[in-house]
N, C-alpha and C positions, 0 to 999 in steps of 0.2 A: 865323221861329224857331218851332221846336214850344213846345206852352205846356207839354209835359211832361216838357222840358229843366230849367225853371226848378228843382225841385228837388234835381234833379242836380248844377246850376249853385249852389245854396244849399250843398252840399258840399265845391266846391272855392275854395280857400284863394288864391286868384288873384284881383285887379282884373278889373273883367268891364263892357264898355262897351258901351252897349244904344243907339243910334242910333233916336231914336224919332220919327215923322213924321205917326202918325195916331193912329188907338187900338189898336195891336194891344197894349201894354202894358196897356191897360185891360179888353182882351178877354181878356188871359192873367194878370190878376187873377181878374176875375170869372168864368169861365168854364175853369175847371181843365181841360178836354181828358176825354176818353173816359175815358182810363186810370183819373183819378182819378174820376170818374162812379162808375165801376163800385168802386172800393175803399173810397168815402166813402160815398158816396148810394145805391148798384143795391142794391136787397130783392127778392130774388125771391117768387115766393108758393108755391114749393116749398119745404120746409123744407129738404129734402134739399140743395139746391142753394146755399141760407144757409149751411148748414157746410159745404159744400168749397170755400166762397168763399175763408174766409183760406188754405186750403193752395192753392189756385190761385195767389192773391197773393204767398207767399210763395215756393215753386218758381219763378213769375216772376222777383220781384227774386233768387233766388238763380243761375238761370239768367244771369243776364244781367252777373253780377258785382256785383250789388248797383247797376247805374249807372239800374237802373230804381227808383224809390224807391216804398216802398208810401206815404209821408206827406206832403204837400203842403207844401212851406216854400220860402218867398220869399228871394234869394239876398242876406247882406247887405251885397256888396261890389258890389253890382250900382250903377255911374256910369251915369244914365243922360241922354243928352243929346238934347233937343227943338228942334224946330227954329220954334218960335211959342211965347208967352206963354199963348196960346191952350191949345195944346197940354198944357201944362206944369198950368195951372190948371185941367184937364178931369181931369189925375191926380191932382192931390190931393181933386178933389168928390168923385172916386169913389173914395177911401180906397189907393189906391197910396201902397205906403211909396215914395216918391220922395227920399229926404234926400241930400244933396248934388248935386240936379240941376240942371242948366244949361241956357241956350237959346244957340244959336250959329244964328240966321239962315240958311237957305239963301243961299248965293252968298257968305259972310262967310270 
């Protein structure tokens, strides 16, 4: 899953079940994707190119119907199920809102 779904996915209003097996939850916490790179963190050292950042960002998200978001927010209907304890205890070290998750075993 792209990680710069998730705050698209933070928009809609739907249960949303995230099948998780290794760290890519973890990696798409920490690790926001390009997009957001460039909307949160990217300074360019031209000045010029500072200010036509947000109208770049904004014709994006408006371009795209809004399904592109310029703001990074975590989805809060997101069920997400692990398949080790392991797993599961690796996302909350690393600060994933994880609240209501579950572990269901491979093979169970």
């Amino acid at each position: 899953m792209s990680k710069a779904i998730m705050p698209y996915l933070a928009g809609c209003k739907i249960p949303i079940v995230y099948d998780e097996g290794g760290s890519g939850l973890i990696h798409s916490w920490e690790h926001k994707g390009i997009w957001f790179y460039f909307v949160d963190e990217y300074v360019s050292r031209y000045f010029i190119l500072n200010k036509v950042k947000p109208v770049v960002v904004n014709m994006i998200s408006r371009l795209s119907g809004h399904r592109i978001k310029s703001k990074w927010d975590w989805p809060d209907s997101l069920q997400v199920v692990f398949n080790s304890e392991l797993n599961l205890k690796n996302a909350i070290t690393r600060g994933v809102p994880v609240n209501n998750a579950r572990v269901i075993h491979s093979g169970h």
